[in-house]
C-alpha positions in Angstrom: -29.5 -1.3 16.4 -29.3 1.2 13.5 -25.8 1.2 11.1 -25.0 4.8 9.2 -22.6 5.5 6.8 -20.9 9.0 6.9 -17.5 10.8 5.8 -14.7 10.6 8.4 -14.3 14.1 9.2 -11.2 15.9 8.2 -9.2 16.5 11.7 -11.2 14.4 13.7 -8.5 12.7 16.0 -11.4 9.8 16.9 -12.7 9.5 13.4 -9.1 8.8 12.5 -8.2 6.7 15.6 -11.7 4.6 14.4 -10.3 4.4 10.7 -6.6 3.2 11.8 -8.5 0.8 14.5 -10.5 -1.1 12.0 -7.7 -1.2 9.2 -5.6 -2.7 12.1 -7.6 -5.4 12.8 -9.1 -7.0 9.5 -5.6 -6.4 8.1 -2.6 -6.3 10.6 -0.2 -6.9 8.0 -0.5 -3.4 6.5 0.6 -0.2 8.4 -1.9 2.1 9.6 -1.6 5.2 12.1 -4.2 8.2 13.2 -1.8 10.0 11.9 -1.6 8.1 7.8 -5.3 8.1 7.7 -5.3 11.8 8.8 -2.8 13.0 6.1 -4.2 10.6 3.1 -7.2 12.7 3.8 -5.8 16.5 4.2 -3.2 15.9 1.2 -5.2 13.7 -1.2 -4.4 14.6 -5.0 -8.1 17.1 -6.0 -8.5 15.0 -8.6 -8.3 11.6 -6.8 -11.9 12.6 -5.3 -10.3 11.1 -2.3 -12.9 10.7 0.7 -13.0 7.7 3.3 -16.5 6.7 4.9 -17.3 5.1 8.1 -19.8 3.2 9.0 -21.0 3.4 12.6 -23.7 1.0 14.9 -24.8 3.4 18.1 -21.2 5.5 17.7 -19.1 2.9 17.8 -17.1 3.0 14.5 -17.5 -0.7 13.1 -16.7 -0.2 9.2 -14.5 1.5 6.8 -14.1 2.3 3.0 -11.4 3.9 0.9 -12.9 5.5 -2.0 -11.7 7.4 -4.7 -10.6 8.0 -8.1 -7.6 6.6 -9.9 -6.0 10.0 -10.9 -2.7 9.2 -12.1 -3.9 6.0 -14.5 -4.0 7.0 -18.5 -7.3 5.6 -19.1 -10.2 7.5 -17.4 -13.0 6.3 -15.3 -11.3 4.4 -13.2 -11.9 4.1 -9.2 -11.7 1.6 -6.5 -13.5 1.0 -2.8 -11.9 -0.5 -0.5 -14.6 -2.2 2.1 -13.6 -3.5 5.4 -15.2 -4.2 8.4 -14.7 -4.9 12.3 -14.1 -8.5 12.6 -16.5 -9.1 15.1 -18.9 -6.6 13.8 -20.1 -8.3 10.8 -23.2 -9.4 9.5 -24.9 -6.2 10.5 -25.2 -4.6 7.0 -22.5 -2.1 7.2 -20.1 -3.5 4.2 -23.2 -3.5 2.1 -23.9 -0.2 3.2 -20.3 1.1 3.0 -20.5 -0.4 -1.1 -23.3 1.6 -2.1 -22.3 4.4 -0.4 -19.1 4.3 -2.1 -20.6 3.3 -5.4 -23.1 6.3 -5.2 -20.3 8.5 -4.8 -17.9 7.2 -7.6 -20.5 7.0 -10.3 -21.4 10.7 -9.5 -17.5 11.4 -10.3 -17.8 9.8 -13.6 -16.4 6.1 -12.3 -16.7 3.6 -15.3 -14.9 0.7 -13.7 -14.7 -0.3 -10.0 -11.7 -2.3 -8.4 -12.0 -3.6 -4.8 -9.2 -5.7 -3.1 -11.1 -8.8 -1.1 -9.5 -10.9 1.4 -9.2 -14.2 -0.2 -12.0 -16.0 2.7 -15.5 -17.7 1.5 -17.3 -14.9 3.0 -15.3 -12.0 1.7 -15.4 -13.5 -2.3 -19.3 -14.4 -2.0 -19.6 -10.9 -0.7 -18.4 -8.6 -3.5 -19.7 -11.4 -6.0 -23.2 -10.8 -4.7 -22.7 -7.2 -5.1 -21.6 -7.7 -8.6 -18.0 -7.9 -8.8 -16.2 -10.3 -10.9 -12.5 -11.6 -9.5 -9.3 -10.8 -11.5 -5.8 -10.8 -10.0 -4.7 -11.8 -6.8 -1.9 -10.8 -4.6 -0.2 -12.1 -1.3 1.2 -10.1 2.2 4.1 -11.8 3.3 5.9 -11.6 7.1 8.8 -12.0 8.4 10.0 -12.1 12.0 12.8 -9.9 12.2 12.9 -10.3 16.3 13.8 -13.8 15.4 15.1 -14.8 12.2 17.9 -14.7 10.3 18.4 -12.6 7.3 20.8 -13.4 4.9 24.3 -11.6 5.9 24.8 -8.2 4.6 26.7 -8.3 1.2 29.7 -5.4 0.1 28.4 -3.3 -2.9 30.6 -5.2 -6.2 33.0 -2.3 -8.0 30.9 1.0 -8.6 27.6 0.2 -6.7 27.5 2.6 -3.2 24.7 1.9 -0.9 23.0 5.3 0.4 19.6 6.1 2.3 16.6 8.0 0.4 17.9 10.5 3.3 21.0 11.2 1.3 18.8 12.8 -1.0 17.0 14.7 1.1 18.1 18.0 -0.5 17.2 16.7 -4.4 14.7 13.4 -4.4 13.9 14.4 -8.1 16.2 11.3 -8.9 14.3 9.0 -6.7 10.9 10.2 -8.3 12.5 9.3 -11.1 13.2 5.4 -10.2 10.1 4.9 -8.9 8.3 6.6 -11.7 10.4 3.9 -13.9 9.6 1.0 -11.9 5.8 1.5 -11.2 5.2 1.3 -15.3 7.1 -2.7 -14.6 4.1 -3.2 -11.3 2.2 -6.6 -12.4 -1.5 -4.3 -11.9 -4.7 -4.7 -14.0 -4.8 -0.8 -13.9 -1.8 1.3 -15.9 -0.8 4.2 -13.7 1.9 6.7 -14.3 3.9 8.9 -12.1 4.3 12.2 -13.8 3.6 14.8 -11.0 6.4 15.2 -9.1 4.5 17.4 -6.4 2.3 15.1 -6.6 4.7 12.1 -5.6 6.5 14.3 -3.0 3.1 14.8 -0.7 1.8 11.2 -1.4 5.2 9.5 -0.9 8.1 11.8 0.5 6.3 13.9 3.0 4.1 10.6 3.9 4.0 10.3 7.4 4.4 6.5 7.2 7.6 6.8 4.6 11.2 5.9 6.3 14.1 7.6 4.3 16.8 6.9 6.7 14.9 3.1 6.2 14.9 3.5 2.4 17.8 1.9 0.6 19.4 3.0 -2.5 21.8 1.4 -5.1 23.9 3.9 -6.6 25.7 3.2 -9.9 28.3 6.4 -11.2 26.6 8.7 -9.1 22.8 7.8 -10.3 20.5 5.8 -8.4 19.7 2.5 -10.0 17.8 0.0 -7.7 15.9 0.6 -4.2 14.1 -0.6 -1.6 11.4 2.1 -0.2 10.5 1.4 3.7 7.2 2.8 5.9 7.2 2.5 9.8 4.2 2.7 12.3 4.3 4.3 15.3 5.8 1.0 17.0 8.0 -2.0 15.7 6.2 -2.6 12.7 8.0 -2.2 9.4 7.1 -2.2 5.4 8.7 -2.3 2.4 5.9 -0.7 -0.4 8.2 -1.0 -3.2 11.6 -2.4 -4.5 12.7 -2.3 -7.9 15.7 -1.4 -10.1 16.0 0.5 -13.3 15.4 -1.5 -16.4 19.1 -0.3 -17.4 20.9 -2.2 -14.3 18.3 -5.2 -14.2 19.9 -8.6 -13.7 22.7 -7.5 -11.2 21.0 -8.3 -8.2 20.7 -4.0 -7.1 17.2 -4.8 -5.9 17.9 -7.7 -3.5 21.1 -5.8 -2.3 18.8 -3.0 -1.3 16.2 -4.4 -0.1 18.8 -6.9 2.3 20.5 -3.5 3.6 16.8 -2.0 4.2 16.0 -5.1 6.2 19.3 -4.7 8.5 18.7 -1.5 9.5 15.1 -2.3 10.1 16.4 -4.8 12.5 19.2 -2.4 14.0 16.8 0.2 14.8 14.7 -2.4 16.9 11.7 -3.1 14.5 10.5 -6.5 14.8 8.4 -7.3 12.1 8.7 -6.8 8.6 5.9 -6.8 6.0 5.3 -6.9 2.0 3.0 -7.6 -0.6 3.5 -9.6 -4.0 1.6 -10.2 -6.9 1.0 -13.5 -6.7 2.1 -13.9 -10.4 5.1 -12.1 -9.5 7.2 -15.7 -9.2 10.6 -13.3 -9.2 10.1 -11.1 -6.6 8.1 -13.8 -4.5 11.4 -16.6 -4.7 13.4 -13.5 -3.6 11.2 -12.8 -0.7 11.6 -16.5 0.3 15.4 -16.0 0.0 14.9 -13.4 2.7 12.5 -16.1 5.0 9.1 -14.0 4.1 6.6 -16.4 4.7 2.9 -15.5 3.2 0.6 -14.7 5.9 -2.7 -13.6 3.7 -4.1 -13.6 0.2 -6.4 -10.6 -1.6 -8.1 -10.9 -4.3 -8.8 -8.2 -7.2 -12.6 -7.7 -8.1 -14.0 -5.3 -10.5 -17.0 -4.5 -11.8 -18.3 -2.3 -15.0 -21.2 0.7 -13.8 -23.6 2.0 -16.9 
């Protein structure tokens, strides 16, 4: 049987549905819908080059890869593809495939440097090595059953802290931008990125069909949002938290962890049952606090890169 590589067509239902499918099953602790995969590709930034690729054996969608360019990072040249394939599907060729495909595509654009996560398995690592990746960072997804544990109890805002929903600012999320623009230049990464397009922000983030606002928490000091806790949904009772970080001016109060327990308590109130997140595995902080909440790791990923030219 015969494996092709092709671009996921923009508003094909099946092409997403096979995207979603894939992503689902090689990693079920990251949120996925038809729906995500079809507005990443409709609404990507022009200059993020953004273009996913399947790879199919006799129509049956059995491989996927995000590719594209890192827009928003200071230093140019920078990409990544993002290669995973149907669990029971492998060993056909189509992640090599999917790789070259990919790598074509990005060196066209100008890529310089290419950064792939890898599931941290045997296979997975020899893979990318053999393809000429070298490993760098790693990074953990963490679960917690929200059916049936028990989170710590809720905790009153101390004097001048008032605990709203991203929803609040529905009218004005300028100020959230703001936060997470702040925040993101603290991320443990191996690639600087800025947010400095606030149109940009409000199509990738805001107006993302995964992004919960009435989910999102918010510490507010004096009228100025300080810490949060930013929550995506699936379609179901599966629930994220992508980011949660305070301003460097309110650090050490414990903002963050007082958002992110009010995020998780509405999570469970609104009947989701899982929770995910994902840690840097350096990130000793944020990974005792997401013990403190009874986040339990559930898979590691590994960073490779490689140089092209």
């Amino acid at each position: 049987m015969t494996v092709i590589v092709r671009e996921l067509r923009r508003g094909s239902q099946a092409d997403a549905e096979g995207f979603a499918r894939i992503r689902h099953l090689a990693l079920p602790f990251m949120l996925y819908t038809p729906e995500s995969i079809a507005y990443d590709v409709e609404h990507a930034h022009p200059d993020s080059h953004y273009q996913p690729l399947l790879a199919e054996e006799e129509g049956e969608c059995i491989g996927t890869a995000q590719v594209g360019v890192i827009y928003d990072s200071p230093e140019p040249g920078q990409a990544y593809v993002n290669v995973y394939v149907h669990p029971k599907r492998t060993g056909r060729g189509a992640g090599a495939l999917l790789v070259r495909a990919a790598e074509e595509r990005l060196a066209a654009l100008g890529a310089t440097r290419l950064h792939a996560w890898v599931l941290d398995e045997p296979g997975n690592r020899a893979f990318a090595e053999r393809h000429g990746y070298r490993a760098s960072r790693s990074a953990h997804f963490l679960r917690l059953d929200l059916a049936n544990g028990t989170l710590p109890p809720l905790q009153s805002p101390p004097p001048g802290v008032e605990l709203r929903t991203a929803a609040d600012f529905a009218d004005d999320p300028r100020p959230l931008f703001r936060l997470d623009a702040e925040t993101l230049l603290d991320e443990p990464s191996d690639v600087d990125r800025e947010f400095t397009d606030y149109d940009a922000w409000l199509t990738e983030t805001w107006r993302n069909p995964l992004f919960s606002a009435e989910l999102t928490s918010v510490a507010v000091v004096d009228g100025h949002p300080a810490a949060f806790s930013a929550a995506r949904t699936d379609a179901g009772t599966r629930y994220g938290t992508v980011m949660t970080g305070t301003a460097r001016a309110f650090r050490g109060r414990g903002l963050a962890k007082l958002a992110k327990n009010d995020s998780l308590h509405r999570a469970r109130a609104a009947g989701f049952t899982e929770a995910f997140t994902g840690n840097d595995s350096g990130n000793g902080p944020m990974l005792a606090i997401n013990k403190w909440f009874g986040y339990e790791i559930c898979a590691t990923e590994v960073k490779y890169v490689r140089e092209l030219g």
